[in-house]
LUMTI-57712 format. One record per residue: residue in three letters; x, y, z of N, C-alpha, C, O in turn. Coordinates in steps of 0.02 Angstrom, whole numbers, padded with zeros to 5 digits, always signed. Last residue first. Layout:
# LUMTI-57712
AlaXYZXYZXYZXYZ/...
This chain:
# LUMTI-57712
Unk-00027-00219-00405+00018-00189-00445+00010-00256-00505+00042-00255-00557/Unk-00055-00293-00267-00105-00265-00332-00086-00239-00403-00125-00240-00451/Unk+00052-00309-00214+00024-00372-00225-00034-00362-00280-00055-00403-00321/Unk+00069-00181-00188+00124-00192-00219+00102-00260-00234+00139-00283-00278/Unk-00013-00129-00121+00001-00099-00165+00028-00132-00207+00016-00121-00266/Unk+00011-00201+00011-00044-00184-00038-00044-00192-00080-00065-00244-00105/Unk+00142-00144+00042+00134-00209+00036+00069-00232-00013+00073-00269-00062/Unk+00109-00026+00083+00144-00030+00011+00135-00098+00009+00112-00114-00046/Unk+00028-00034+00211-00028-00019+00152+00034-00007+00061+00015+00011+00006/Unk+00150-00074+00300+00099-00105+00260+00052-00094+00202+00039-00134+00157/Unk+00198+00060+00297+00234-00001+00244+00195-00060+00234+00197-00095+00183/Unk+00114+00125+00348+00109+00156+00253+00154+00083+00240+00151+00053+00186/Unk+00111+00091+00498+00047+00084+00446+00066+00079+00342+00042+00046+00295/Unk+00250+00117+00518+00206+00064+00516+00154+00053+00473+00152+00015+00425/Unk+00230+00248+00516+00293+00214+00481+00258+00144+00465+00244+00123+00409/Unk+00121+00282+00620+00146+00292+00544+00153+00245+00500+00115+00212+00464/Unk+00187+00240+00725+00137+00200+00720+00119+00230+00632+00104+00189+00589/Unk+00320+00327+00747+00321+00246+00738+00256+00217+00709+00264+00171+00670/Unk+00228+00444+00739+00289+00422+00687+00281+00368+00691+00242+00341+00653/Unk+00188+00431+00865+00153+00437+00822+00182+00421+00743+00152+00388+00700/Unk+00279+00413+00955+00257+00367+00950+00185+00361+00896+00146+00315+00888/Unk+00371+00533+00956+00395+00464+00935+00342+00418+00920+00353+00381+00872/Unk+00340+00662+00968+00334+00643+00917+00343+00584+00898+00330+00567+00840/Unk+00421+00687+01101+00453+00710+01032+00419+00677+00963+00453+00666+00913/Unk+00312+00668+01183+00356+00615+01196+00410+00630+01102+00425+00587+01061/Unk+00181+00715+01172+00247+00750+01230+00304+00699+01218+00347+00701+01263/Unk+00110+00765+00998+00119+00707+01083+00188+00760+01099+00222+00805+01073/Unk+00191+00764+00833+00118+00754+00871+00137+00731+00945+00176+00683+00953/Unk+00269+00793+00762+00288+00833+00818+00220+00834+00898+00208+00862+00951/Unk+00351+00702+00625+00272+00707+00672+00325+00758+00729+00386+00761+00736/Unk+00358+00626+00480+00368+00670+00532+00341+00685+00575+00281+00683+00562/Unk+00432+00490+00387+00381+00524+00430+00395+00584+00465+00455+00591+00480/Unk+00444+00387+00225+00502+00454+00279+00436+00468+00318+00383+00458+00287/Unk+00501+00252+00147+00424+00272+00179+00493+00328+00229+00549+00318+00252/Unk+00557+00183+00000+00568+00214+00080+00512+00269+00096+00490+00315+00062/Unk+00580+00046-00073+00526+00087-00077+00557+00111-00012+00581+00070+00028/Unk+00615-00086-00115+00620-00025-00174+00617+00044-00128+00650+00093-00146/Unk+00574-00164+00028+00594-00172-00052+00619-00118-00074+00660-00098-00033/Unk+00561-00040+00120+00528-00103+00102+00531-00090+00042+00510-00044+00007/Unk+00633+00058+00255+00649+00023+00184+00581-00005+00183+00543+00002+00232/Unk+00588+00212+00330+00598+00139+00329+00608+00112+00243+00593+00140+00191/Unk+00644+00330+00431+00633+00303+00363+00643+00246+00356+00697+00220+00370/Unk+00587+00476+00545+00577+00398+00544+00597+00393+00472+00577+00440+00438/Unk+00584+00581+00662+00587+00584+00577+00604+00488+00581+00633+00455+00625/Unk+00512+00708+00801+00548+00622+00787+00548+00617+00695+00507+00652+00666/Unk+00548+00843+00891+00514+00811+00823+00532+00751+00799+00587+00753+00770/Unk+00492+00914+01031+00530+00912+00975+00487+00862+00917+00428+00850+00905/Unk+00423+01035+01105+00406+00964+01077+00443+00972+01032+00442+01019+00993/Unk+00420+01188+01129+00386+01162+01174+00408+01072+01162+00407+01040+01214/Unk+00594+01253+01103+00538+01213+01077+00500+01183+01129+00531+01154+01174/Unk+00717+01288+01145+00673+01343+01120+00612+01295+01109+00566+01336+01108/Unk+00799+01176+01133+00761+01186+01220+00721+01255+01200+00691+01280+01247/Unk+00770+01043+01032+00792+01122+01068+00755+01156+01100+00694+01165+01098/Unk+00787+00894+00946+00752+00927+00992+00789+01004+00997+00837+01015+00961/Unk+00756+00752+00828+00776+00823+00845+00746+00875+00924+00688+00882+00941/Unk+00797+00602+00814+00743+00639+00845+00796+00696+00821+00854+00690+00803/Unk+00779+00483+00657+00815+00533+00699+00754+00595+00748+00700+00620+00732/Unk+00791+00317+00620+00738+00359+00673+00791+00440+00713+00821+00447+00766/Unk+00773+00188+00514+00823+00228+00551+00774+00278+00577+00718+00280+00553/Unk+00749+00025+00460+00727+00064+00464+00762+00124+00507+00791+00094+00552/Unk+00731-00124+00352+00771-00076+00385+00718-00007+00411+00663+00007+00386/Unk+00614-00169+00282+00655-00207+00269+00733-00178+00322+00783-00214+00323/Unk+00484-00125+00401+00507-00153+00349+00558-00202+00351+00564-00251+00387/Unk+00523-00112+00579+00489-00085+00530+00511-00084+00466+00560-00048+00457/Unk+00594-00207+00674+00505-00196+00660+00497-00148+00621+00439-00130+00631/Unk+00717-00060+00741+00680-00134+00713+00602-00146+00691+00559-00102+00690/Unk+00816+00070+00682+00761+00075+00730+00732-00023+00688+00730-00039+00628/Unk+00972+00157+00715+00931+00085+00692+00847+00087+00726+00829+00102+00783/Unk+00979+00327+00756+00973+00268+00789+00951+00222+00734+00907+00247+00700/Unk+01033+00507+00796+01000+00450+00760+01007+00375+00775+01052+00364+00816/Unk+00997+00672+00842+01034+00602+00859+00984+00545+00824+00923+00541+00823/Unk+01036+00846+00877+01012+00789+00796+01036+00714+00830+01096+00705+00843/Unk+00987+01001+00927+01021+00918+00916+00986+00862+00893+00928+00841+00893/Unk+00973+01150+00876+00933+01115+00865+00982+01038+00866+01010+01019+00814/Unk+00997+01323+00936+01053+01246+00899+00990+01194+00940+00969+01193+00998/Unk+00916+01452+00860+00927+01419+00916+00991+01368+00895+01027+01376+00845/Unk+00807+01548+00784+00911+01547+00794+00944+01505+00847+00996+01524+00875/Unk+00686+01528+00777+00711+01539+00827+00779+01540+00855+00802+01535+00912/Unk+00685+01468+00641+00639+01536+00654+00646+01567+00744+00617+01617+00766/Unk+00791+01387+00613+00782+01461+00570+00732+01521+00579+00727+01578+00556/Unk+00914+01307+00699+00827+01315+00678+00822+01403+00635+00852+01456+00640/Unk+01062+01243+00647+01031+01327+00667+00942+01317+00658+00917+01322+00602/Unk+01100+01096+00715+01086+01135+00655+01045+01201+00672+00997+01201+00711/Unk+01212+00957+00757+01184+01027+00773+01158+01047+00703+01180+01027+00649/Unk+01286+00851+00693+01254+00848+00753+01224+00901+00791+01211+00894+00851/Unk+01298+00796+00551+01235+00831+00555+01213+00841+00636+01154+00842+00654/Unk+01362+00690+00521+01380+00753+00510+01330+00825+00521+01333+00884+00502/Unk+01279+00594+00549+01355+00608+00591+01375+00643+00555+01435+00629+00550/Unk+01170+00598+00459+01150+00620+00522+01230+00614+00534+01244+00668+00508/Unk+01233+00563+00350+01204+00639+00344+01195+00651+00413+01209+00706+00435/Unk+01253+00455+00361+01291+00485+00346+01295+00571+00374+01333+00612+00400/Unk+01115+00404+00390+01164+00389+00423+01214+00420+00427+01238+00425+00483/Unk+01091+00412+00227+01041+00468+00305+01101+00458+00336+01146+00496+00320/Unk+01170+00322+00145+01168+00407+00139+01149+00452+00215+01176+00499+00245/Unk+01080+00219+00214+01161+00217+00225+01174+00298+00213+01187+00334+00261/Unk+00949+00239+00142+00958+00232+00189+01035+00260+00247+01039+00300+00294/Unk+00992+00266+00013+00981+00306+00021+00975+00316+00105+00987+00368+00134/Unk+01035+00134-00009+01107+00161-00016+01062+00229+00009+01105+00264+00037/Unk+00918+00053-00021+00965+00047+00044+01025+00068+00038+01071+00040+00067/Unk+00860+00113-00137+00828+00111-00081+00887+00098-00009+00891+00133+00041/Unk+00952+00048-00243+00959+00138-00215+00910+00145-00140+00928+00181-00094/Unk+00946-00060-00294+00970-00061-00198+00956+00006-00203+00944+00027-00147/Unk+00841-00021-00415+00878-00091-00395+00894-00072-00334+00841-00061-00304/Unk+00748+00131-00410+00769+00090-00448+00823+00031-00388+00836+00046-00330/Unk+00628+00199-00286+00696+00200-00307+00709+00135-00354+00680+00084-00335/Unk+00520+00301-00228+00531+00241-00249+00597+00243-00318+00605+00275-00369/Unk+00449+00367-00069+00491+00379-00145+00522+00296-00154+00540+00253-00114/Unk+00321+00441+00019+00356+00363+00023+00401+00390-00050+00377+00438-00080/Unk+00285+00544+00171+00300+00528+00100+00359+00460+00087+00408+00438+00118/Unk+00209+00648+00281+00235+00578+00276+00252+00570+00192+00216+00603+00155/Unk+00181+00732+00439+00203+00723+00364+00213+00656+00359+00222+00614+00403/Unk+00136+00821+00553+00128+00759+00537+00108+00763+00465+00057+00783+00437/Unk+00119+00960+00670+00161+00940+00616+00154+00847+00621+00162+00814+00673/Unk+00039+01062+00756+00066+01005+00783+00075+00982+00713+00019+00984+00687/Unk-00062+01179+00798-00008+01179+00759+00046+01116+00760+00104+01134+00766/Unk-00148+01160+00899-00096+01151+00918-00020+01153+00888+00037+01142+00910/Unk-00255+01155+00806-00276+01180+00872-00196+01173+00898-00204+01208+00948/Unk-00235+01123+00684-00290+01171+00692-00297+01214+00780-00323+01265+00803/Unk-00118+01009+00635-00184+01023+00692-00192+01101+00706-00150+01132+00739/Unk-00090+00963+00479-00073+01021+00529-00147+01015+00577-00206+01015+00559/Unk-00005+00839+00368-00067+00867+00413-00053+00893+00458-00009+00869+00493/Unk+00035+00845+00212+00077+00851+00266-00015+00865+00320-00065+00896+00301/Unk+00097+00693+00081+00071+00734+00100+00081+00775+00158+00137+00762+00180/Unk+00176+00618-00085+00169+00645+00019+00110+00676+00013+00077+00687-00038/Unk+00264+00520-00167+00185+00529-00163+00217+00558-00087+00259+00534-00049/Unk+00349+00458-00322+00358+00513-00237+00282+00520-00243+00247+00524-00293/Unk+00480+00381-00423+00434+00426-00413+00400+00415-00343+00419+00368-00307/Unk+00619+00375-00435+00578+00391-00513+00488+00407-00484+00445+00435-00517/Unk+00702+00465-00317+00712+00415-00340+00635+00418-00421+00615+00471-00444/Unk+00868+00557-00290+00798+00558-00299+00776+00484-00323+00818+00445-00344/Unk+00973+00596-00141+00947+00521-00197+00883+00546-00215+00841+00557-00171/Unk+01027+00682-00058+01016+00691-00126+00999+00633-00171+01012+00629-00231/Unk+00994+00699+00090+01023+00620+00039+01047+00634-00030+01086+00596-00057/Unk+00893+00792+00089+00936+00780+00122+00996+00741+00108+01051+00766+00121/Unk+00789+00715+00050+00817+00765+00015+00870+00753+00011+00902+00722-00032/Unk+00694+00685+00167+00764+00633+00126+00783+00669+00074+00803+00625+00036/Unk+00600+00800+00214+00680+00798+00226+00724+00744+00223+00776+00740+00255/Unk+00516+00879+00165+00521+00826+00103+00612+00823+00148+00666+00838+00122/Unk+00467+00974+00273+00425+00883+00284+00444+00847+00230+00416+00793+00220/Unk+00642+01000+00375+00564+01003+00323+00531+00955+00324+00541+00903+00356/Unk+00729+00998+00459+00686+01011+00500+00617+01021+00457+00562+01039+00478/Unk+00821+00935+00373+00792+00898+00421+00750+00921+00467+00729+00885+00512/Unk+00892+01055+00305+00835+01008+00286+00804+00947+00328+00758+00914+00303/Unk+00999+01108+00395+00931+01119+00395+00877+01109+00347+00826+01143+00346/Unk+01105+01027+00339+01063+01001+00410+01025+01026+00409+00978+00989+00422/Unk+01141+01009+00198+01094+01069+00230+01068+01042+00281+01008+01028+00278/Unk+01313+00911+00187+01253+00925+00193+01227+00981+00212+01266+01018+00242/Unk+01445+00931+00095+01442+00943+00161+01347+00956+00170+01324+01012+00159/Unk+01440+00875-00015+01511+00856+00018+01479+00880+00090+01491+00845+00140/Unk+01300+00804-00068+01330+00871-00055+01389+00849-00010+01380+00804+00031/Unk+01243+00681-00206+01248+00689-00116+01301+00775-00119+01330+00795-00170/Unk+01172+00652-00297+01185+00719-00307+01219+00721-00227+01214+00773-00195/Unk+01078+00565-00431+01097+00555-00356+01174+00599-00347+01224+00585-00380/Unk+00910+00534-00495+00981+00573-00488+00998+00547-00422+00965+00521-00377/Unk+00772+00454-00617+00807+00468-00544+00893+00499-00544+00931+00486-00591/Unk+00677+00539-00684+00722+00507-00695+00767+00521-00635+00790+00573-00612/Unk+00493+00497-00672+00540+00536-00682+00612+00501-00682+00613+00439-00680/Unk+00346+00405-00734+00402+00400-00670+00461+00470-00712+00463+00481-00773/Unk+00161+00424-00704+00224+00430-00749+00277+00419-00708+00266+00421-00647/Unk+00062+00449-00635+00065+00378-00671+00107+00370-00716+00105+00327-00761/Unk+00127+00550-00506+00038+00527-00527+00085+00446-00591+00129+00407-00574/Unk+00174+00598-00402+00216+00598-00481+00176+00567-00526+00193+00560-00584/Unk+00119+00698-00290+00126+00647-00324+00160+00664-00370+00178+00721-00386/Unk+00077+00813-00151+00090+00795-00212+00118+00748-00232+00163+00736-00192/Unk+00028+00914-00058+00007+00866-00068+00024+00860-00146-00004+00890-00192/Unk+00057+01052+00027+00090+01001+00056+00086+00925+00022+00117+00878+00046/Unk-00056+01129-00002+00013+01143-00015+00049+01122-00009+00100+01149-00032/Unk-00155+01066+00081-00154+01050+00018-00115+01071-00026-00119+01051-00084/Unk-00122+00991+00224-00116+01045+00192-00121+01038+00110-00081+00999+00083/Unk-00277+00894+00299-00208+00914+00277-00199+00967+00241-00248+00998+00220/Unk-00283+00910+00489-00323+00917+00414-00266+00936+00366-00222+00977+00378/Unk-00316+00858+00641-00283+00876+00583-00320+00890+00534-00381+00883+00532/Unk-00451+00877+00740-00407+00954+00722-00377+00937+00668-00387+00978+00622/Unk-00439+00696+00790-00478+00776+00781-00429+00827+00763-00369+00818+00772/Unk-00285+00626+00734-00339+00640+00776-00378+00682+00746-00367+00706+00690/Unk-00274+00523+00577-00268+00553+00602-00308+00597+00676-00370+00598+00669/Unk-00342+00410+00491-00292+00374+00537-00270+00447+00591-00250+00431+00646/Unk-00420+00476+00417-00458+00441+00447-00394+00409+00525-00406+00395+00583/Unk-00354+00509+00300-00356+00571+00358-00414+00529+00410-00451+00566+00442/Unk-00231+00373+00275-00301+00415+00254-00315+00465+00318-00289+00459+00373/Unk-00065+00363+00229-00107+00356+00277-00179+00389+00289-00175+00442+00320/Unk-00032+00306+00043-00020+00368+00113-00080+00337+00164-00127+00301+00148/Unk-00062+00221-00034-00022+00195+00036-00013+00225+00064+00014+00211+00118/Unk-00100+00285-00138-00149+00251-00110-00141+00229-00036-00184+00220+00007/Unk+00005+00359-00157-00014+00399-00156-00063+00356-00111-00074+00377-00054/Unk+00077+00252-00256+00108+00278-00180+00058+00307-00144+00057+00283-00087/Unk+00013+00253-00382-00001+00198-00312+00033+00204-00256+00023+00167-00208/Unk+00034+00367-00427-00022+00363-00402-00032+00325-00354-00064+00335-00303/Unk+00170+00358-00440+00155+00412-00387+00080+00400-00375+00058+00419-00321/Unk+00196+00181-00450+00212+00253-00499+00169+00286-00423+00147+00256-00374/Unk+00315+00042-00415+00243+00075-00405+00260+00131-00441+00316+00142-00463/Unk+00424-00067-00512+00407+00006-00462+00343+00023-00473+00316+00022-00528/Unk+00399-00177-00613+00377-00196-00535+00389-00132-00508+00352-00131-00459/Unk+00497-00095-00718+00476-00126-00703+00463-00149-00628+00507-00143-00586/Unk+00607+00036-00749+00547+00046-00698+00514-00027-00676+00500-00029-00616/Unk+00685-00009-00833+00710-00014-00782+00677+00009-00741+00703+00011-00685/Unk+00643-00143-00952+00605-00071-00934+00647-00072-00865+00650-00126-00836/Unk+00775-00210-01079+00726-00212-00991+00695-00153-00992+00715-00109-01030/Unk+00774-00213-01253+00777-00186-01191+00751-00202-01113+00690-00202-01105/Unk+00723-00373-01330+00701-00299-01308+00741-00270-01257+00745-00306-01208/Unk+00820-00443-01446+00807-00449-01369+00768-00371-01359+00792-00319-01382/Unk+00754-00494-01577+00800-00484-01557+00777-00467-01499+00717-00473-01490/Unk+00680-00572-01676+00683-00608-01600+00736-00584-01567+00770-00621-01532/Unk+00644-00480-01778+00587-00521-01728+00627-00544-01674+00603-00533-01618/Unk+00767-00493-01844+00748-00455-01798+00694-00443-01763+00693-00399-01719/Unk+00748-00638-01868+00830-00594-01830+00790-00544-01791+00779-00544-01731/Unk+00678-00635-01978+00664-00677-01932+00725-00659-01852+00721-00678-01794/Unk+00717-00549-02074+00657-00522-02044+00650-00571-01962+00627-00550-01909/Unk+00843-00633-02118+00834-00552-02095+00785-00531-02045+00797-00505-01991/Unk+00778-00732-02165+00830-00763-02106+00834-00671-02055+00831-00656-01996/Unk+00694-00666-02280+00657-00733-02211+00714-00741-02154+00695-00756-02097/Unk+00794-00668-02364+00766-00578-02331+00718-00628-02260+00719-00613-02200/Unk+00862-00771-02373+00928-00712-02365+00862-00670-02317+00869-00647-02261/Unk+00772-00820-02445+00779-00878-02401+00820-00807-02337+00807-00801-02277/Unk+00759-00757-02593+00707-00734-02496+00727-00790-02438+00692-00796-02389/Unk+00874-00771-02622+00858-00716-02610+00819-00722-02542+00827-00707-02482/Unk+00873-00908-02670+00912-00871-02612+00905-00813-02585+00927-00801-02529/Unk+00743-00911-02739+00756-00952-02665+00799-00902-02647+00779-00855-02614/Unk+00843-00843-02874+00753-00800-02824+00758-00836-02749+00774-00801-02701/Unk+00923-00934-02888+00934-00864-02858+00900-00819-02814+00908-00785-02764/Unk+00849-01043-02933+00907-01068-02854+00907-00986-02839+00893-00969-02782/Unk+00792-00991-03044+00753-01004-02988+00804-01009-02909+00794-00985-02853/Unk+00885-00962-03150+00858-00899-03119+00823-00932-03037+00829-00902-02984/Unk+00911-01093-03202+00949-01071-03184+00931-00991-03120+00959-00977-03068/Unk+00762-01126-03225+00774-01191-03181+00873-01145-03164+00901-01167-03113/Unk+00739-01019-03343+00697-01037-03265+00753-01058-03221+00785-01019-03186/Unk+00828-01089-03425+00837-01013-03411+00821-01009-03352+00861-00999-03307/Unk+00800-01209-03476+00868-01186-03430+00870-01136-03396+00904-01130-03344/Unk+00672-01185-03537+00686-01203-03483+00733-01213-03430+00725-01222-03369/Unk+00728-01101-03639+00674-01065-03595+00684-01123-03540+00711-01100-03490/Unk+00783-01194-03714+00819-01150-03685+00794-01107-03635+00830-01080-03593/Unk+00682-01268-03746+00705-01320-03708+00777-01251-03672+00809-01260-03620/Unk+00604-01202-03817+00570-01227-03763+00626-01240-03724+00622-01225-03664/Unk+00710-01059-03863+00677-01149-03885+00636-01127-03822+00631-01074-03791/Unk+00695-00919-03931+00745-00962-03886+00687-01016-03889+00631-01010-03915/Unk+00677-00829-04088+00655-00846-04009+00680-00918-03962+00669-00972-03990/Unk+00742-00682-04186+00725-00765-04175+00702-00778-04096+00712-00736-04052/Unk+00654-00591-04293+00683-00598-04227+00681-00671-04206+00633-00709-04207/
């Protein structure tokens, strides 16, 4: 068997070698591509999750004697986010405005929700509150949605006294980034009921209250107040 020179063995190399280079120069330009390809955005990023909403509810410390909350009434989306929808109804359930999850109402869900609801013991007196947190403007399209909902919404059947229940809504200032304030009242009712929702950033804080002679207003307001600060919190801790 004959055997190739030295000097043919060395062509051989010095021809095979430029190929091998190209090769991995080819699989190094590959690997290096897709290292620096772009990640996706997280479209949750900077949103609080249901636990840290949950921190910005108002503590049963902010409430009078008698409340106490309902624990049928208390729930989160805890440290996961869900997937937000937006579902508005050609013709709204005005009688979701007399519940304590009543931005519903809107059909904007947003990726995630912390409430709760407190009942006085002695007066049956209603004080809810829940904040939901919405991806990029949905926060101020859910706002604009209420608005909507309330001028179409200027009567609604109460359900446990068949009555007509009036609906009037208003801009309300000082609170967040926006804020809107519908009272409800009917003359079947000792106290009507004031509903408050404020923007800040992302985030809409809803209230309810039927607390006081004055429809509930000024307990709501002082609410509303309180939870958008304690998101501010939240949201510097985050």
């Amino acid at each position: 068997m004959r055997h190739p020179s030295r000097a043919a063995k060395a062509l051989l190399v010095a021809a095979v070698l430029p190929l091998a280079l190209t090769a991995c120069a080819s699989a190094t330009g590959t690997s290096s591509s897709s290292a620096t390809a772009t990640k996706p955005k997280d479209p949750n990023a900077g949103l609080l999750t249901g636990a840290q909403l949950k921190k910005a509810l108002a503590p049963a410390s902010f409430f009078a004697t008698g409340f106490a909350v309902d624990p049928k009434g208390a729930r989160d989306t805890g440290t996961t986010y869900i997937a937000p929808s937006s579902s508005p109804a050609a013709k709204p359930d005005c009688a979701l405005l007399g519940g304590t999850s009543w931005i519903a109402i809107t059909g904007d869900s947003g990726v995630s929700f912390a409430q709760n609801d407190y009942v006085s013991k002695n007066t049956s007196e209603d004080i809810a509150q829940e904040v939901d947190t919405y991806r990029g403007t949905t926060a101020a399209t859910v706002l604009a949605d209420l608005k909507k909902v309330v001028a179409d919404c200027a009567t609604y059947t109460d359900s446990d006294t068949h009555t007509k229940v009036k609906v009037a809504g208003s801009d309300t200032s000082g609170l967040g980034d926006a804020a809107y304030t519908i009272t409800l009242t009917d003359s079947a009712w000792q106290n009507g009921t004031t509903l408050i929702a404020a923007r800040s950033g992302t985030d809409v804080v809803t209230v309810l209250s039927t607390d006081g002679h004055d429809n509930g207003a000024a307990t709501a307001k002082k609410l509303a107040a309180q939870i958008v600060t304690s998101l501010k919190g939240e949201h510097a801790h985050a």
